[in-house]
C-alpha positions in Angstrom: 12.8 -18.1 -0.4 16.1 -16.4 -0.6 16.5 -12.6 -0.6 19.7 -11.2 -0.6 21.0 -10.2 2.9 20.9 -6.7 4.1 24.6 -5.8 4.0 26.0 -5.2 7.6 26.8 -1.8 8.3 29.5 -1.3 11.0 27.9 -0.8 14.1 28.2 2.3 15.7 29.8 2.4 18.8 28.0 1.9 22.0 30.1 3.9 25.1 30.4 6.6 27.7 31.6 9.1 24.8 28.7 8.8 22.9 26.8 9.2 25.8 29.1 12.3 26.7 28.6 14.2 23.4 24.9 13.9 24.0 24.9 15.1 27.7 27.4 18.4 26.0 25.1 19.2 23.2 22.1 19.0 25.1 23.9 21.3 27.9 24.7 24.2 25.2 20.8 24.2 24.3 17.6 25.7 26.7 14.8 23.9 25.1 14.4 21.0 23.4 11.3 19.9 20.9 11.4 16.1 20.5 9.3 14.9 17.3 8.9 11.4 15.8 7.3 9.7 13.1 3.7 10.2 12.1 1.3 8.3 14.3 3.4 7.3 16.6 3.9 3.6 18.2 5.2 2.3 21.6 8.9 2.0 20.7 8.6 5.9 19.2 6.6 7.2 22.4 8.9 5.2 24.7 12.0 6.9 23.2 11.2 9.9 23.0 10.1 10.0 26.6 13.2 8.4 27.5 15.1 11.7 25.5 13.2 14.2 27.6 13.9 12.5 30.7 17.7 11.9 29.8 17.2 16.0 29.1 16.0 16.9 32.4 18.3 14.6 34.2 21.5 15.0 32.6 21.4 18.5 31.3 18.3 20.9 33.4 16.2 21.8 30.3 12.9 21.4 29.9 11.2 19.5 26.7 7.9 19.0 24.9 6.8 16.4 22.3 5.1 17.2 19.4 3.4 14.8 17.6 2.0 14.3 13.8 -1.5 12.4 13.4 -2.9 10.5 16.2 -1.7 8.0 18.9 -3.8 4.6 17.1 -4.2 1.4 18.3 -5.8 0.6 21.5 -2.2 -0.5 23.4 -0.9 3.0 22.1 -3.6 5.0 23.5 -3.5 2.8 26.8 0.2 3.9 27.3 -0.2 7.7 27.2 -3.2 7.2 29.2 -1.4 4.9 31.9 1.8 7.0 31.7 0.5 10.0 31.4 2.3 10.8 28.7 1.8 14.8 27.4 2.5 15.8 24.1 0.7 18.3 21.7 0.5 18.2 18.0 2.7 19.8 15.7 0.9 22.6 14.1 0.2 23.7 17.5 3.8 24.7 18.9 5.3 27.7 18.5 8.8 26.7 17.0 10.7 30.0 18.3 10.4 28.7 21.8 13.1 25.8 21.1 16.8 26.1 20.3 17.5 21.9 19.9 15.3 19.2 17.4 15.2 16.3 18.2 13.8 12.9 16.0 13.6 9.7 18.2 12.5 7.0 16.2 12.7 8.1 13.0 15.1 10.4 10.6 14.9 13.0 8.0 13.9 12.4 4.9 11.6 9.4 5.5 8.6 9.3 4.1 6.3 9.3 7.4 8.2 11.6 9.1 7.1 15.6 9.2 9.7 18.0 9.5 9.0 21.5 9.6 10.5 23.8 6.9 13.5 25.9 7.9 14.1 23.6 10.8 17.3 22.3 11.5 17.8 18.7 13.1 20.0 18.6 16.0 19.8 14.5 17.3 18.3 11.8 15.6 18.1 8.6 17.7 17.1 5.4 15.7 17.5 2.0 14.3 16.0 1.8 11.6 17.8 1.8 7.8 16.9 3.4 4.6 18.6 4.1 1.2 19.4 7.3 1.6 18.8 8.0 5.0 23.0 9.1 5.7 22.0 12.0 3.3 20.3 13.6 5.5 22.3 12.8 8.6 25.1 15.1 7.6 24.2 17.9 9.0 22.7 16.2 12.4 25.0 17.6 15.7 24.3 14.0 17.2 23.6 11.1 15.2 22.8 7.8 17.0 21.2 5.3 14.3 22.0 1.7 15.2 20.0 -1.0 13.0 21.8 -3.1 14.5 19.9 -3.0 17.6 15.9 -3.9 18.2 14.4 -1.0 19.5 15.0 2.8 20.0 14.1 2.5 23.6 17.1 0.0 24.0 19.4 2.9 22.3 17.6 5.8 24.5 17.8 3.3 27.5 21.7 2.9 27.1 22.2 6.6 27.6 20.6 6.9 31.0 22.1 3.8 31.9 25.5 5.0 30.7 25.2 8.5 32.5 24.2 7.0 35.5 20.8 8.3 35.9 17.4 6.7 37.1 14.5 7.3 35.0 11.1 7.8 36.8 8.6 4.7 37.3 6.6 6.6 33.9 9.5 6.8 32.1 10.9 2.7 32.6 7.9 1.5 31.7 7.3 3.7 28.5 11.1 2.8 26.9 10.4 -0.8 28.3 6.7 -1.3 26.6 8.9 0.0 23.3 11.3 -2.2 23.2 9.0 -5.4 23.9 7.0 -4.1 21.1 9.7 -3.7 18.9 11.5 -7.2 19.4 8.2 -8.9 20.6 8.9 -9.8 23.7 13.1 -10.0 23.1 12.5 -12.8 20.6 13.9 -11.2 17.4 16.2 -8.3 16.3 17.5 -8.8 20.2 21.0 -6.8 20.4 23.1 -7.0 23.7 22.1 -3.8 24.4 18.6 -4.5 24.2 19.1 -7.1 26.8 20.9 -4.9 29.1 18.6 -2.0 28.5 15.7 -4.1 29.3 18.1 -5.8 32.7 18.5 -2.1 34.1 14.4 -0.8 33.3 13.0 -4.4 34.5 14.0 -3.2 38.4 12.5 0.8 37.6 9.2 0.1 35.5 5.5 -0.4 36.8 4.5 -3.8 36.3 1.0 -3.3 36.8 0.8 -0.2 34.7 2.9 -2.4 32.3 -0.1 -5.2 32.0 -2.7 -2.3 32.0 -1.1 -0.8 28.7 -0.1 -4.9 27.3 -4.0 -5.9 27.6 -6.5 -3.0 26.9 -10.4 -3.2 26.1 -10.7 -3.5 22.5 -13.6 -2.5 21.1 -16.4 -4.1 18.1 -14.6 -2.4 15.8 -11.5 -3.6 15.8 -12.8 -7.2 15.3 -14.9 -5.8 12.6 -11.7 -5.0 11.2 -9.8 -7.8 11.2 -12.3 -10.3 10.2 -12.2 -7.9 7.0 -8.8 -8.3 7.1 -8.4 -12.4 7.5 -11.0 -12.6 4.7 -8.1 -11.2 2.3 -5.2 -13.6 3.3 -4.0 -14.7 0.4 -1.2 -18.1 0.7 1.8 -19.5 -0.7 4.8 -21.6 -0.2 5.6 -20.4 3.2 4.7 -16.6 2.3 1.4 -14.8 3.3 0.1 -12.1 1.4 -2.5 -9.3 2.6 -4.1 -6.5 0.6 -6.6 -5.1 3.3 -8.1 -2.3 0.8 -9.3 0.9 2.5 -8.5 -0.2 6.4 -8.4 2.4 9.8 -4.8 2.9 10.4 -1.6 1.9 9.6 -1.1 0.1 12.9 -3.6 -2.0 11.9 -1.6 -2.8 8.8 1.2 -3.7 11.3 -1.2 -5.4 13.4 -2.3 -8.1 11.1 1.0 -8.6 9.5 2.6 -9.3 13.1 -0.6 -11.9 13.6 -0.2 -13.8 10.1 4.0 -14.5 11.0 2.2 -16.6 14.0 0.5 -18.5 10.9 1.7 -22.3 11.1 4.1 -22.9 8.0 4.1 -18.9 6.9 7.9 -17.4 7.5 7.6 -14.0 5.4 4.1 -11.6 5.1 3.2 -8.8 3.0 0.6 -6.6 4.2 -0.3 -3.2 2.5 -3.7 -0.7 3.4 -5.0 2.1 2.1 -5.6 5.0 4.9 -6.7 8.5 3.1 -4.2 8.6 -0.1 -1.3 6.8 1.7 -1.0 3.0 1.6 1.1 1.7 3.9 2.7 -1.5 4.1 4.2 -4.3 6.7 6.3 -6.6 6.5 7.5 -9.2 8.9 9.7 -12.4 8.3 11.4 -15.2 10.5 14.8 -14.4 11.1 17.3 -15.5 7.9 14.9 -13.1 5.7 15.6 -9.7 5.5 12.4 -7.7 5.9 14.3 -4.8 4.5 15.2 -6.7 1.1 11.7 -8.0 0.8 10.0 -4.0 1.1 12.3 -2.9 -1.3 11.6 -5.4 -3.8 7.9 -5.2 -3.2 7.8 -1.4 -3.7 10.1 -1.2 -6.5 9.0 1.1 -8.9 6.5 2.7 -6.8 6.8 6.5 -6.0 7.2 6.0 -2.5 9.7 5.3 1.3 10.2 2.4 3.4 12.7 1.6 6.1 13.3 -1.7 8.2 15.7 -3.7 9.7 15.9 -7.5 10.4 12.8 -9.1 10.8 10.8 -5.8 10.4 10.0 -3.1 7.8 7.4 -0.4 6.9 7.0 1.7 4.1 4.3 4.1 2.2 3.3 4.7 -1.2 1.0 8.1 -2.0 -1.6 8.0 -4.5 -2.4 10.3 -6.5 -6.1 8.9 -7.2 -7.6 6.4 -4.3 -10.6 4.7 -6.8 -10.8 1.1 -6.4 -9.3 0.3 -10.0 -6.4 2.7 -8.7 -6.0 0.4 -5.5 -6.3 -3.0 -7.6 -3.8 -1.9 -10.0 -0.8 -1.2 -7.3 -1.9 -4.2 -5.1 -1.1 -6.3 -8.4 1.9 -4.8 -9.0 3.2 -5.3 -5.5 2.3 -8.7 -5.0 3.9 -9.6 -8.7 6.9 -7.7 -7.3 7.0 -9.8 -4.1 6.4 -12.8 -5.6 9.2 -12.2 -8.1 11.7 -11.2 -5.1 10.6 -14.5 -3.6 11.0 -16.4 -6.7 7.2 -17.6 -6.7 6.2 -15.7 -9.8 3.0 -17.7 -11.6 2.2 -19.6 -8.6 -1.1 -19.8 -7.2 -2.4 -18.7 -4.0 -4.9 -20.3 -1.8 -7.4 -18.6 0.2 -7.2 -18.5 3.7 -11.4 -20.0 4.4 -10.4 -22.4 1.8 -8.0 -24.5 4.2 -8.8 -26.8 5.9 -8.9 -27.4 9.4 
């Protein structure tokens, strides 16, 4: 396997000026909406907690967070209920009550990211990277987008730590649960920052609330699920391919491609599923493969987004018809797209109940 490299963009800097120009913008505003990606996950929900508290600390305004689609995944829903994280959805707040935008998590222009027509951007804190995602950053007061670093959280964290300010219990453990997600447990896509960020919310956060969200009750369901979802491993040389069909969520699309990197021998997966007319797909390789390469090869040709960095990427193709010939005939062409990226094209693939033990 041997994808080209993501080329290195030039890290943006990390100091008390950034930190500065945030803390001056957000003092010339009165209200600020903070909005993330659809469906939002830990790392997302961490940040952009982390902006409203940075908001009310640093500058005296008051926030909301609007949210597209549903909190999914059983961790995700134990975090706003252990945090008590408040948010409302999007088509429920009156826009004209906000002078500042915010997108933690996420930026404009990507593909799973809502923003409202007429509305203009303000801050965008991320790290992820996409194509053209600088197109659409050129208008942004305050642009923070590091891929350089593991997790939004880490980026969000670094401001309050820069500014000197202590973030409630809530708010610790929210931008700390995002970052583990994010660079599972600070073992890849870990950045100095993230390391310090997680040094300076380790002595603020709730470590039992912390646990609480880590290990939730899962229900039948979500076994169910991923039996379904095992069934349709599909193996090669060190790459694991999943086509889960029509599945709940895309975090469970996430969720089985972060369980198939565990797989003994597998270094790079694949996953795609198909939620409503959307199929998403997750990628996930060791470090040395770029995650980012791999989606863009995979989805080549397909009318769709993706974004990644490192060892992590996501991305979304819509469909204009969801019949199951539809669904056979784009899984086909992704996996002959990965398999061509990976230079495995015409080899055969085992099943996963076909190994042994």
């Amino acid at each position: 396997m041997n994808l080209p490299s993501l080329a290195k963009l030039a890290p943006m800097r990390d100091d008390p000026a950034r930190t500065r120009e945030l803390v001056a913008l957000l003092r010339s505003r009165r209200r600020l909406l903070v909005l993330t990606h659809n469906n939002p996950d830990p790392d997302s929900l961490g940040g952009a907690v982390g902006l409203q508290e940075f908001a009310h600390l640093a500058a005296g305004i008051d926030s909301k967070l609007a949210i597209t689609g549903k909190v999914l995944r059983a961790e995700n829903q134990a975090m706003v209920r252990e945090l008590g994280i408040e948010m409302e959805l999007l088509h429920n707040v009156r826009l004209a009550d906000f002078d500042c935008f915010a997108l933690v998590d996420t930026q404009p222009g990507f593909g799973h990211t809502f923003v409202p027509a007429g509305t203009d951007i303000d801050i965008v804190i991320d790290h992820h990277v996409c194509n053209d995602s600088k197109l659409h950053l050129t208008k942004v007061a305050f642009a923070d987008v590091r891929p350089e670093i593991g997790a939004t959280s880490s980026i969000v964290a670094g401001h309050l730590l820069r500014a000197g300010l202590e973030p409630s219990k809530e708010v610790a453990t929210a931008l700390m649960y995002g970052i583990k997600t994010d660079t599972a447990d600070l073992s890849r896509n870990v950045s100095k920052l993230d390391l310090e960020a997680s040094e300076f919310l380790s002595a603020r956060m709730d470590r039992q609330k912390l646990a609480a969200i880590t290990n939730p009750r899962l229900p039948v369901a979500y076994f169910q699920t991923l039996k379904d979802a095992l069934s349709k491993v599909r193996l090669y040389d060190g790459l694991s391919l999943c086509s889960l069909g029509r599945t709940t969520s895309a975090e469970m699309v996430a969720e089985v491609a972060d369980l198939l990197l565990r797989m003994e021998g597998v270094r790079a997966v694949f996953c795609g599923g198909l939620v409503g007319s959307s199929y998403y797909v997750s990628v996930r390789t060791e470090m040395g493969i770029d995650a980012w390469s791999l989606i863009k090869a995979g989805m080549e040709g397909e009318a769709g987004s993706c974004g990644g960095h490192g060892s992590v990427a996501g991305g979304s193709i819509q469909l204009d018809v969801v019949d199951s010939r539809t669904l056979r005939r784009l899984e086909r062409r992704l996996e002959r797209n990965v398999l061509r990226a990976m230079g495995m094209s015409g080899s055969n693939a085992a099943i996963l109940g076909d190994q042994d033990d």
